[in-house]
ZALO-117276 format. One record per residue (C-alpha): z negated, x, y; residue number from 0. Coordinates in steps of 0.25 Angstrom, whole numbers, plus 5000, padded with zeros to 4 digits. Example, Ala and Ser with C-alpha at 12.3 -4.5 7.8 and 13.67 -1.06 7.14 Angstrom:
// residues 2
[[4969, 5049, 4982], 0] [[4971, 5055, 4996], 1] 
This chain:
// residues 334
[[4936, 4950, 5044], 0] [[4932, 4961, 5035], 1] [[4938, 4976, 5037], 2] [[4951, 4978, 5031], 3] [[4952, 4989, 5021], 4] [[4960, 5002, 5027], 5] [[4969, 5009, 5017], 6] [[4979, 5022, 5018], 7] [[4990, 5019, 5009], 8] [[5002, 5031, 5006], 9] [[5013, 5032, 5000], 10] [[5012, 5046, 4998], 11] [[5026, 5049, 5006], 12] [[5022, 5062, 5013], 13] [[5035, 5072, 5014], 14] [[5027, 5082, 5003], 15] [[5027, 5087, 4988], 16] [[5021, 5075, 4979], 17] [[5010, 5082, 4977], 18] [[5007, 5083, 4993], 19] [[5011, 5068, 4994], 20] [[4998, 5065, 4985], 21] [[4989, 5075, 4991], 22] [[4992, 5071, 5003], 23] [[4988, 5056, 4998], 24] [[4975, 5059, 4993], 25] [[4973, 5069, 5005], 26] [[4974, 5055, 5014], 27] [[4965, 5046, 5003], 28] [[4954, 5055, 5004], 29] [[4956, 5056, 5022], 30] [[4958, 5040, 5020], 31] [[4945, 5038, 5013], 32] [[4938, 5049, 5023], 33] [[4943, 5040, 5035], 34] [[4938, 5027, 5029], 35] [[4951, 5021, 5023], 36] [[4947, 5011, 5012], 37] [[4958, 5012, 5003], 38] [[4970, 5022, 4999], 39] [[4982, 5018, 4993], 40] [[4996, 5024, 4986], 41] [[5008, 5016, 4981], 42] [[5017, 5021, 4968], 43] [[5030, 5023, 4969], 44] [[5040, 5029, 4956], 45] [[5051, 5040, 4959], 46] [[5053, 5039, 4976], 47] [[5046, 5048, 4982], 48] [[5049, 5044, 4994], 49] [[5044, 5031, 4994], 50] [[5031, 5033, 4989], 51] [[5025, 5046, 4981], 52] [[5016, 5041, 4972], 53] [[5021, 5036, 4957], 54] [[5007, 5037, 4951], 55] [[4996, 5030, 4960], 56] [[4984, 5031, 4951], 57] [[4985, 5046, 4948], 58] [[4985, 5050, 4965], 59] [[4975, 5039, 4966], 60] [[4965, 5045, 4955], 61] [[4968, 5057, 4962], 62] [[4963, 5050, 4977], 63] [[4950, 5043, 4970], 64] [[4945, 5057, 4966], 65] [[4946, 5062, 4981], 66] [[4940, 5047, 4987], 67] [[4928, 5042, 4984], 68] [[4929, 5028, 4992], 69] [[4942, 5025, 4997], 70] [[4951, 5016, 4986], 71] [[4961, 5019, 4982], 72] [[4975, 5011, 4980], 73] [[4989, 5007, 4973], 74] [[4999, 5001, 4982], 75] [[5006, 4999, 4973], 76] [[5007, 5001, 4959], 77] [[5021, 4998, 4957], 78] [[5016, 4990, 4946], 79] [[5029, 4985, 4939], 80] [[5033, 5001, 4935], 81] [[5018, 5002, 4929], 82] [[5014, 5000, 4914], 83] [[5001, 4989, 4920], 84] [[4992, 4994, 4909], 85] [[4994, 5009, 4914], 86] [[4992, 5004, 4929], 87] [[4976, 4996, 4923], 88] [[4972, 5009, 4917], 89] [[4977, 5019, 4928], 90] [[4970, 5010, 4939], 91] [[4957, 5009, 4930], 92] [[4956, 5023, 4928], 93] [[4958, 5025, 4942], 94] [[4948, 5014, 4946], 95] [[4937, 5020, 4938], 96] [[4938, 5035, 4943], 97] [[4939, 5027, 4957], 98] [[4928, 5020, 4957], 99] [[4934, 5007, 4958], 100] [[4943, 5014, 4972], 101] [[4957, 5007, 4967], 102] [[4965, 4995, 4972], 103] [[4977, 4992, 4963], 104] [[4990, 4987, 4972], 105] [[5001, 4984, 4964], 106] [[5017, 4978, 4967], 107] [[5029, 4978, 4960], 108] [[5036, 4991, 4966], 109] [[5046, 4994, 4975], 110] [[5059, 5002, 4972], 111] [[5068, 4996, 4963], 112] [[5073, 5010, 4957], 113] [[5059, 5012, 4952], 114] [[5059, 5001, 4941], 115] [[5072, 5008, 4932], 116] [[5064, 5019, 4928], 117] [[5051, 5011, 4924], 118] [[5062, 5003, 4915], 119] [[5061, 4991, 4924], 120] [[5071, 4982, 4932], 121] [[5066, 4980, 4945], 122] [[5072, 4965, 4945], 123] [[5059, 4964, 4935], 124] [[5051, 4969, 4946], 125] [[5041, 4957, 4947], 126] [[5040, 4954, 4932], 127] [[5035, 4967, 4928], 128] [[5025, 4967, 4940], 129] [[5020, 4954, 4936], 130] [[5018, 4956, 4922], 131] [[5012, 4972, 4925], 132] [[5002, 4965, 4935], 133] [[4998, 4954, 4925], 134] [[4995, 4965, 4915], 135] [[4988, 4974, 4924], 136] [[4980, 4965, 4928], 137] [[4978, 4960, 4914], 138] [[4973, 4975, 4912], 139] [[4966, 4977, 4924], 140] [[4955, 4965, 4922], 141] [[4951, 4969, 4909], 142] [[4959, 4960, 4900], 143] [[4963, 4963, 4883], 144] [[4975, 4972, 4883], 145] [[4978, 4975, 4870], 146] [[4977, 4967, 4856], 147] [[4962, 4974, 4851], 148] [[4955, 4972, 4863], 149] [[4959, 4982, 4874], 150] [[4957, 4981, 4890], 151] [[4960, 4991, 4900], 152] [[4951, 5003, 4901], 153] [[4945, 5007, 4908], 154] [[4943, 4992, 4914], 155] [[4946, 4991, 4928], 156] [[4943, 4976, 4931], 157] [[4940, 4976, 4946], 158] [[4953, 4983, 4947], 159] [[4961, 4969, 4945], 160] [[4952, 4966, 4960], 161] [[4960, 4977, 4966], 162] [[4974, 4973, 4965], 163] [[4984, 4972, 4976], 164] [[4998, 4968, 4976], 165] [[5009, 4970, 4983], 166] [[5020, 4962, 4990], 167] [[5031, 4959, 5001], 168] [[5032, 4944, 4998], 169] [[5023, 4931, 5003], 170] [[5024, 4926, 4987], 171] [[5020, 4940, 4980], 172] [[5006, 4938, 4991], 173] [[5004, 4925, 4985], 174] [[5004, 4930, 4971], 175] [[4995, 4942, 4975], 176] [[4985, 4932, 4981], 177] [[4986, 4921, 4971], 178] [[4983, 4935, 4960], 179] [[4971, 4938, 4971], 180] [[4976, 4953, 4974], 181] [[4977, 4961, 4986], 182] [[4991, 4959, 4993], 183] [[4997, 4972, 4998], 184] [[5005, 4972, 5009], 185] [[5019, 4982, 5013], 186] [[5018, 4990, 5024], 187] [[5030, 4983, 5027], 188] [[5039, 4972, 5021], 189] [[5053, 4973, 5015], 190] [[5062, 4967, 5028], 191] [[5076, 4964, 5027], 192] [[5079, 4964, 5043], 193] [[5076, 4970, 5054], 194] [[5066, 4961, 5061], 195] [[5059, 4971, 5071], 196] [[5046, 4966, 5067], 197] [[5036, 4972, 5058], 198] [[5034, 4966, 5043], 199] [[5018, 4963, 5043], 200] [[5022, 4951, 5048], 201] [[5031, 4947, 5035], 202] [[5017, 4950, 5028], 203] [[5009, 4939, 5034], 204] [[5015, 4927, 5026], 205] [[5011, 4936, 5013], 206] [[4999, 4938, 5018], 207] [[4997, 4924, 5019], 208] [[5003, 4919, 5006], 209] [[4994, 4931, 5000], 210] [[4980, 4924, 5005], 211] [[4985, 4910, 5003], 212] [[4987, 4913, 4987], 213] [[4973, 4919, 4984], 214] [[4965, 4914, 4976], 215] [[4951, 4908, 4982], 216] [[4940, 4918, 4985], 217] [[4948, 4931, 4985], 218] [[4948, 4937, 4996], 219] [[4963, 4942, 5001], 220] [[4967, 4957, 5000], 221] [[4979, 4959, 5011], 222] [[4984, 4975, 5009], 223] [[4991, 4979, 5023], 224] [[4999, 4992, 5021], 225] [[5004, 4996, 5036], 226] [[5012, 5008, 5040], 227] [[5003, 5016, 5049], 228] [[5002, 5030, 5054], 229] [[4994, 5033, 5066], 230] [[4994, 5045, 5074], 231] [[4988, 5053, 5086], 232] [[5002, 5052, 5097], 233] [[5012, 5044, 5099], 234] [[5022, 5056, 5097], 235] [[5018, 5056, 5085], 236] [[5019, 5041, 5081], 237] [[5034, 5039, 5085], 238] [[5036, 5051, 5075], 239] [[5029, 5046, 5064], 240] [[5034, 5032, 5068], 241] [[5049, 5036, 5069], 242] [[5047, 5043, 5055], 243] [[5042, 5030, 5049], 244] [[5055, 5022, 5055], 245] [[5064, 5030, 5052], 246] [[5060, 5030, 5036], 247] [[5056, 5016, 5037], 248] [[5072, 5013, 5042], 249] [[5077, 5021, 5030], 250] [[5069, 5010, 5021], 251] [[5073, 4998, 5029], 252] [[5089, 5004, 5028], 253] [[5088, 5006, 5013], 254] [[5083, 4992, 5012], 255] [[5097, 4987, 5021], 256] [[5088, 4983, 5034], 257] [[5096, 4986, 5047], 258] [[5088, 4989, 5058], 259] [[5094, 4987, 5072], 260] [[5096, 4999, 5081], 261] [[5091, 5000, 5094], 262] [[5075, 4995, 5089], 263] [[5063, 5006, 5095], 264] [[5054, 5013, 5086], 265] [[5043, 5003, 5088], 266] [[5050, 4989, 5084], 267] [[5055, 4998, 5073], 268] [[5041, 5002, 5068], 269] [[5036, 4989, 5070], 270] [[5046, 4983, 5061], 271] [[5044, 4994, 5051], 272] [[5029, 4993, 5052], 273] [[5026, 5006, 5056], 274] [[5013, 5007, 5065], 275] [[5014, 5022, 5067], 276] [[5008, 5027, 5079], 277] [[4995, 5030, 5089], 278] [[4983, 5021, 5085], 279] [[4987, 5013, 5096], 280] [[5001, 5011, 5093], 281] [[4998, 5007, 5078], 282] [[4986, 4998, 5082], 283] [[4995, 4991, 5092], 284] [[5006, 4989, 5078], 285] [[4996, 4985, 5067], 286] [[4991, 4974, 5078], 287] [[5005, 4967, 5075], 288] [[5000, 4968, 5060], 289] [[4996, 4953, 5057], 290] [[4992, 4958, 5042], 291] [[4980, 4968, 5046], 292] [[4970, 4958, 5053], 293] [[4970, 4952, 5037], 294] [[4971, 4963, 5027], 295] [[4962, 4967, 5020], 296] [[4967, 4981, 5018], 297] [[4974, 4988, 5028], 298] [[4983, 4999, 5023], 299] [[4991, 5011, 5032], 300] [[5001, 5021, 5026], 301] [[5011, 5032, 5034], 302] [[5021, 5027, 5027], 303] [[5034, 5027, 5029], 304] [[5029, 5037, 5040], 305] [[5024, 5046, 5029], 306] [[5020, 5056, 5038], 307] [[5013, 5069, 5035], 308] [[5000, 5071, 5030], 309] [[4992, 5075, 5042], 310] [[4998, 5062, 5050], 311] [[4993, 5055, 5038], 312] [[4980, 5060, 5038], 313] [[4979, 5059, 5053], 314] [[4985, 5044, 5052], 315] [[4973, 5039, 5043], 316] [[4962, 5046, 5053], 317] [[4969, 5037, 5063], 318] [[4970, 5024, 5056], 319] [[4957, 5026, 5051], 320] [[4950, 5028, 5065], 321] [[4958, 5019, 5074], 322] [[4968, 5011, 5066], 323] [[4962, 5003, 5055], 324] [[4948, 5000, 5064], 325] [[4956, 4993, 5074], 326] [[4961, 4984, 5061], 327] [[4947, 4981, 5058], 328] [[4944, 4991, 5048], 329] [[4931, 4996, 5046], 330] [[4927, 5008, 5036], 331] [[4918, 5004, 5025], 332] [[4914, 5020, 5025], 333] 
C-alpha cells in the first residue's frame, strides 16, 4: 500500500493572546515541514474562542505559505454555509498561486448553531445553503462563465476543484462525497448519545465503506483520518496531559446531555473519548485499535482538546514525527 500522507492539524486553542495562538501556529507549520509532515491544516470557527481561534483561514494560511516552501497547506474546514462561495474561489486562488499549488480546500456545513443568526441565516437551512454555495463554488473553481459579458474567476484556479475535501459524521453524506469524487474527512470523534465505553473510530467504518462504494470508477479514494494525539517523553507527564484532555472532553460530552457512569478509570475513559495521549508506546498500543489508519490515505494528529502549551506541542510532533507515524507505515518523501 502506498504511504499514507502525515498531517499536523490545530485548532489554534493555546491558553494565549490571539496573536500568540497564531504564532504559535505558523511556529509548529514551519517545525512540521522541518520534521517531514506532508501537510498542515487550520479549521475556521466565528465568535468562540474557545472552540477554535481562527475566523479567517486563508489570511494565517498566506501567512504559513511565506514561511513553507513544501509542506501543503489546508482548510478543515471552511465553514462553507457562512461564506459568500464567490469570495471563498478568489481567496483560494490567490492563495494557491502565491503557494505554488500548496493548498487543499476541506469544506463542511459548520458547527455551532449560534453561528448562523449573525451571518442572516437559520441554521434549520443549514444544508440548503451548503449545497447551493458548494454547487457555486465549484461552478467558480473549474473556470465556468460567471457573469452575463463573459467572466470567470481570476485568477483561474482549475486544479484547485482536484483538492476538495468534504466533511461528515454520517454513512449517507460519505456516499455523497464519493459519488462527487472528493476527499472524505473524518472527526476526530463522532457525536455519541451514550455512554458506550468504547471509542468512536469504529462508528466510522461503515462511512468509510459507503464512501468507497460511491466513487465513481478510476478515482482513487481520499480517507482524511483526524486522531487526537499528543505524545510525550514520561508517563507522569501523559496522565497529566491525559487527565486535562478528559476533563474538558466531559464538559463537551455534559453540554451535549451524555451521562457518563461514575466509577469508569482514566483509560476506558480515554479510550471512549479518543484520546491516544501518552509515551510512544502507550499511543502505539491505542492507534493499533484504530481500524481506519491501515486505509487512509492522510493521517492527521492534533493536541486537541489537550491544547497544551506550545513547547509540548512542539515536543509532540518531534515525537510523532520519529517514532509514531513510521510505525503506521509513513514514509517521508523529503
Amino acid at each position: 500500500m502506498t504511504s499514507p500522507r502525515l498531517g499536523y492539524f490545530t485548532r489554534l486553542l493555546d491558553d494565549a493572546t490571539p496573536v500568540e495562538r497564531y504564532r504559535n501556529a505558523l511556529a509548529q507549520f514551519v517545525r512540521a515541514e522541518e520534521l517531514g509532515f506532508d501537510t498542515a491544516w487550520v479549521a475556521q470557527h466565528h465568535f468562540h474562542k474557545d472552540e477554535g481561534g481562527l475566523p479567517a483561514p486563508f489570511v494565517l494560511l498566506a501567512q504559513a505559505a511565506a514561511k513553507t516552501s513544501r509542506i501543503q497547506l489546508a482548510t478543515g474546514i471552511i465553514t462553507l454555509p457562512l461564506e459568500a462561495p464567490l469570495r471563498v474561489a478568489e481567496d483560494a486562488a490567490v492563495l494557491w498561486l502565491l503557494a505554488d499549488g500548496r493548498l487543499e480546500l476541506g469544506i463542511g456545513s459548520g458547527g455551532t448553531a449560534t453561528s448562523f443568526p449573525p451571518f442572516g441565516h437559520k441554521v434549520e437551512d443549514r444544508p440548503a445553503i451548503y449545497a447551493a454555495h458548494k454547487d457555486t463554488l465549484l461552478r467558480a473553481l473549474r473556470g465556468e462563465v460567471l457573469t452575463t459579458d463573459g467572466g470567470a474567476l481570476y485568477p483561474p484556479a482549475p486544479r484547485l476543484a482536484d483538492t476538495i475535501w468534504e466533511a461528515t459524521f454520517s454513512a449517507s453524506g460519505a456516499e455523497r462525497i464519493g459519488r462527487e469524487g472528493h476527499g472524505l474527512m473524518l472527526s476526530r470523534t463522532q457525536p455519541r448519545k451514550t455512554y458506550t465505553g468504547l471509542g468512536s473510530a469504529v462508528d466510522q467504518v461503515e462511512i468509510v465503506e459507503g464512501y468507497r462504494a460511491a466513487l465513481p470508477a478510476g478515482v482513487a479514494p481520499r480517507v482524511m483520518a483526524s486522531r487526537s494525539v499528543l505524545v510525550v517523553d514520561t508517563e507522569e507527564d501523559g496522565r497529566r496531559w491525559r487527565d486535562q484532555g478528559i476533563s474538558r472532553s466531559l464538559e463537551l460530552l455534559a453540554a451535549q446531555g451524555v451521562e457518563v457512569p461514575e466509577g469508569v478509570d482514566a483509560a476506558e475513559l480515554a479510550a471512549y473519548l479518543d484520546l491516544h495521549v501518552g509515551t510512544t508506546e502507550q499511543v502505539l498500543a491505542s492507534l493499533a485499535e484504530d481500524p481506519i489508519l491501515p486505509g487512509a490515505s492522510d493521517i492527521v494528529f492534533q493536541a486537541h482538546p489537550v491544547d497544551p502549551p506550545h513547547e509540548v506541542v512542539l515536543r509532540s510532533l518531534e515525537l510523532i514525527a520519529k517514532d509514531i507515524a513510521p510505525a503506521l507505515g509513513w514514509v517521508p518523501q523529503h
